[in-house]
C-alpha positions in Angstrom: 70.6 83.8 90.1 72.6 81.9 87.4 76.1 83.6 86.2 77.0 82.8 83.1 79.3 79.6 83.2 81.1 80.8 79.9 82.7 83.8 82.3 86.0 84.3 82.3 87.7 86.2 85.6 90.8 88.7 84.6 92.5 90.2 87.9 95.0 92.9 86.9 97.2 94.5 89.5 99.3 97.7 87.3 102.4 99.2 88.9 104.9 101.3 88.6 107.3 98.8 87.8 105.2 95.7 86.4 101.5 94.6 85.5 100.7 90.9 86.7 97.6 88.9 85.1 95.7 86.5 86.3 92.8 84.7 84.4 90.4 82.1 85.8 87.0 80.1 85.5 84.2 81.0 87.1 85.1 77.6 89.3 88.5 79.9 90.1 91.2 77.3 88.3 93.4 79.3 86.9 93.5 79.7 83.3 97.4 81.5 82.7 99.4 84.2 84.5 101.2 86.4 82.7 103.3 89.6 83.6 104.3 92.6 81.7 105.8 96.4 81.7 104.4 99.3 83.7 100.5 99.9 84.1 100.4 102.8 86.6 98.1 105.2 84.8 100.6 108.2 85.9 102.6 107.1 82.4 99.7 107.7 80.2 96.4 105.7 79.9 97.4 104.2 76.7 100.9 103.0 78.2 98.7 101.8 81.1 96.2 99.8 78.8 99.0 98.5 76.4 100.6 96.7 79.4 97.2 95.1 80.2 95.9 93.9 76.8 99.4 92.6 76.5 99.1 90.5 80.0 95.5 89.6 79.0 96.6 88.0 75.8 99.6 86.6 77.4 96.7 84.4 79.7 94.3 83.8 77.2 97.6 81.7 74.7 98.0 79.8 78.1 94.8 78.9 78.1 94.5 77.8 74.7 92.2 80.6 73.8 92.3 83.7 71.2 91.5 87.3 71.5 87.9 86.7 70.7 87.5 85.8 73.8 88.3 88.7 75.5 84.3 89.4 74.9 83.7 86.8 77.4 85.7 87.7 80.2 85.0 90.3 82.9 87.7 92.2 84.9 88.9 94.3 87.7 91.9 96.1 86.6 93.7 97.1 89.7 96.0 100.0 88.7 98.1 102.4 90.4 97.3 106.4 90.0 93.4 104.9 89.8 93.1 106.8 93.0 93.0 109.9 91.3 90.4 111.2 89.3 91.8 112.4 86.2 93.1 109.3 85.5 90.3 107.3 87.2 88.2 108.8 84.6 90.4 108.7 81.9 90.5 104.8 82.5 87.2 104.3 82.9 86.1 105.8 79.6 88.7 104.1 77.7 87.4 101.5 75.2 88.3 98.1 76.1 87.7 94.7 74.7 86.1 93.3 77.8 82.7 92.3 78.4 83.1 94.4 81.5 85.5 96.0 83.2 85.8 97.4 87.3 89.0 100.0 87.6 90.2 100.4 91.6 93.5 101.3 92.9 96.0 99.1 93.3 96.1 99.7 96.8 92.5 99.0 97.4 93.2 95.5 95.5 95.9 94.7 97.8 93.7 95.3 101.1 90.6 93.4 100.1 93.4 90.4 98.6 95.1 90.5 102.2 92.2 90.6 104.6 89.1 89.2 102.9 86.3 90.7 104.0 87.7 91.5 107.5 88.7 95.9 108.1 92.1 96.1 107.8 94.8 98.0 106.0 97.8 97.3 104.0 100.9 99.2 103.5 102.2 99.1 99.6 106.4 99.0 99.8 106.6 98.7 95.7 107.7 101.5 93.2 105.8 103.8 95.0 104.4 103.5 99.0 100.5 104.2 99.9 98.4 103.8 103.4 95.2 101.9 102.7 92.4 100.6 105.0 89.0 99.6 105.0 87.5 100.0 107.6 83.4 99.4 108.6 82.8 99.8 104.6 84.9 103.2 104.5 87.9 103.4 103.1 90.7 105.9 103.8 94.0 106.6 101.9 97.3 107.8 103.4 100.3 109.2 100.7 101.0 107.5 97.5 101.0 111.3 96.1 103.5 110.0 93.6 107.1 111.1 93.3 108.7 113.7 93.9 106.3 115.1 96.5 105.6 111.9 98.1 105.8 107.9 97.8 108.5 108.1 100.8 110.2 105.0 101.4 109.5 103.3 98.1 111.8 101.3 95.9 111.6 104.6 93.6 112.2 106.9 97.0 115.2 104.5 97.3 116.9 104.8 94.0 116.4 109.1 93.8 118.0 109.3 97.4 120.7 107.0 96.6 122.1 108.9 93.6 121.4 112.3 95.9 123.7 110.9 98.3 125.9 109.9 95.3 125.9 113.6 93.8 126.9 114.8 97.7 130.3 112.4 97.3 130.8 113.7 94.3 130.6 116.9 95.5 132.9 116.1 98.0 129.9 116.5 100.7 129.8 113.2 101.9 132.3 110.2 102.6 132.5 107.4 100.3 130.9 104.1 100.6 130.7 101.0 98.4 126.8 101.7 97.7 127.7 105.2 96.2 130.8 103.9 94.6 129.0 101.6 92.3 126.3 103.5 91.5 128.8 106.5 90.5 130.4 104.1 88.3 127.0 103.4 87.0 127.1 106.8 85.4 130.6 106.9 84.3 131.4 109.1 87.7 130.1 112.1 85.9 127.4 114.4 87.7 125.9 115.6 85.0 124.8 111.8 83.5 123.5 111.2 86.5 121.2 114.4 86.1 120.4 114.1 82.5 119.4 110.3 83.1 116.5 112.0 86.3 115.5 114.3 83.7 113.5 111.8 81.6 113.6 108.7 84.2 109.9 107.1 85.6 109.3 106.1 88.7 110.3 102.0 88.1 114.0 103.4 86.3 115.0 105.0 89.7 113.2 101.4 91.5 115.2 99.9 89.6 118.0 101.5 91.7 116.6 100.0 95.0 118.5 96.3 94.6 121.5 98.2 95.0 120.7 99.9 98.2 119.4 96.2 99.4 122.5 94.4 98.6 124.9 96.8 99.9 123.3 96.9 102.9 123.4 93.7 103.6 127.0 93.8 103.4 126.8 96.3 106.4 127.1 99.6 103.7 126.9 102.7 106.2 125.0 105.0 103.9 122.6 101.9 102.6 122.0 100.9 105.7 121.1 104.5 106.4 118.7 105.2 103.4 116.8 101.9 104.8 116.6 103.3 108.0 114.9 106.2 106.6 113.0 104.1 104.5 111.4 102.3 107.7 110.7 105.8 109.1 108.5 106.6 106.5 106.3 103.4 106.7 106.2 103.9 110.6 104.6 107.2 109.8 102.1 105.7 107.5 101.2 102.7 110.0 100.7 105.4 112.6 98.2 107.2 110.5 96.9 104.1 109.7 96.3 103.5 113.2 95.3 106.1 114.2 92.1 105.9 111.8 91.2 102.9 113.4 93.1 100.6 111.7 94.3 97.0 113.8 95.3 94.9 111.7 98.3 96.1 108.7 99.4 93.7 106.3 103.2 94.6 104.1 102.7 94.0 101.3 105.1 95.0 97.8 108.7 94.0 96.5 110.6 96.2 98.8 108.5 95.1 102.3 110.5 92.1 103.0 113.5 94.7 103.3 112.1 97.3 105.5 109.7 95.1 107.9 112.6 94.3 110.2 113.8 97.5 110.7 110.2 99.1 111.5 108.8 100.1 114.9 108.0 97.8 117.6 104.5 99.4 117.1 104.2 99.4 113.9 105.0 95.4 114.1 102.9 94.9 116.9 100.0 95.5 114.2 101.4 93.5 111.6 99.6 90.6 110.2 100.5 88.3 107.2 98.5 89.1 104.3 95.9 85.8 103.1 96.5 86.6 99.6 98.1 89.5 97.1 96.6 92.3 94.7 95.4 89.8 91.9 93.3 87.6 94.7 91.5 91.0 95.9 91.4 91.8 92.4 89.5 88.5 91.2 86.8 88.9 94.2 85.6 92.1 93.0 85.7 90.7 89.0 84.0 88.0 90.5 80.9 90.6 92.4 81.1 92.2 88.8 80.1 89.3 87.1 77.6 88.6 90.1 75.7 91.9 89.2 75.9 91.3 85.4 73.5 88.3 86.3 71.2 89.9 88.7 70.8 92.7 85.9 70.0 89.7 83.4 
């Protein structure tokens, strides 16, 4: 079985927040790395496939090559909301310039990318938070419903509590801190800014909140400090799903992770394993079994 040498490896991994790129050779240099806007297919497939052909490109230029080549290169595009199947289907019929493309979760990415081909799970702490594990070739999914029903204890989950707490001070239902303070201040310290601006905001606008939170509490803010505790709650819960599965072996992995893994369970830490590699490494190995099958079909 001979793959064909002029392959060219695209690993995508979409969020709420950001997409990253990552092109290689079939020998696995990498070509370019690129990183762009939102691809979580809960904003629309076309949003979602805008922020991928834009990354794409971005790693073809660094390679020295043009869009023609897209023809040659086979990918996995890891994408959050891929899970369900709406817009699973949605992305999978949509017509791409790629010689072939693999859609998964972004979750499912991240696991294979942080355990190789050992069971495990992962815990995404990003925009949004999802419970994923592989398990004896199963794999089993806990939250990541998407806000406002679930994704408890994400960056997004951050940023919504935070101006909740802020609308309690400025009802007077609450004490002041320096967290609510400045994000009050944010919106002019009027109420009803603050709930025009969660009328039309995504999921990576209220993230975009979260740095706050982080950076107040590590000046010892009372209620920041509280909203993490919270935070860690959540992921507990997930890891003891997790667990409970069957799971041994849970890997952190996301922008707001760092933050929340020392305040988490001695259980839940007691599991805990670093990650061997990220979303866009789990996301190459399955662009790389895709491109394995295109030759066993030839």
């Amino acid at each position: 079985m001979r793959v064909d040498a002029t392959i060219l490896l695209l690993g995508i991994d979409g969020g709420g927040t950001s997409c990253r790129a990552r092109l290689c050779a079939l020998s696995g240099q990498v070509l370019g790395e690129a990183v762009t806007g939102p691809a979580n297919l809960r904003l629309g497939v076309e949003q979602s496939f805008a922020a991928v052909l834009d990354a794409a490109m971005q790693t073809l230029e660094q390679a020295s090559l043009s869009r023609a080549h897209l023809a040659r290169v086979v990918a996995c595009l890891a994408l959050a909301g891929a899970s369900e199947p709406s817009y699973l289907a949605a992305a999978q019929n949509y017509r791409h310039p790629f010689r072939k493309a693999i859609v998964v979760t972004d979750a499912h990415a991240a696991c294979l990318g942080a355990h190789g081909n050992k069971d495990g799970g992962v815990i995404v702490i990003g925009t949004g938070t999802v419970g994923w594990a592989v398990i004896r070739g199963l794999t089993y999914r806990v939250g990541g419903w998407g806000l406002p029903v679930s994704d408890e204890g994400s960056g997004a989950w951050l940023g919504c509590e935070a101006l909740r707490h802020v609308l309690w001070a400025l009802d007077g239902r609450r004490k002041w801190s320096g967290l609510l303070r400045t994000l009050a201040a944010e919106f002019g310290n009027d109420p009803h800014a603050i709930v025009r601006w969660t009328d039309t905001a995504s999921p990576g606008d209220f993230a975009s909140l979260a740095p706050y939170v982080f950076d107040h509490a590590a000046r010892g803010d009372p209620v920041a400090e509280e909203l993490l505790t919270l935070a860690a709650g959540h992921i507990d819960s997930l890891a003891t799903r997790l667990v409970e599965i069957g799971c041994r072996r849970l890997a952190l992995v996301g922008g707001c992770a760092p933050f929340l893994a020392p305040l988490l369970s001695e259980t839940t830490r007691s599991h805990r394993v670093e990650p061997l590699g990220d979303a866009l490494e789990g996301a190459l190995q399955i662009a790389r079994s895709a491109a394995q099958s295109l030759a066993r079909v030839a």
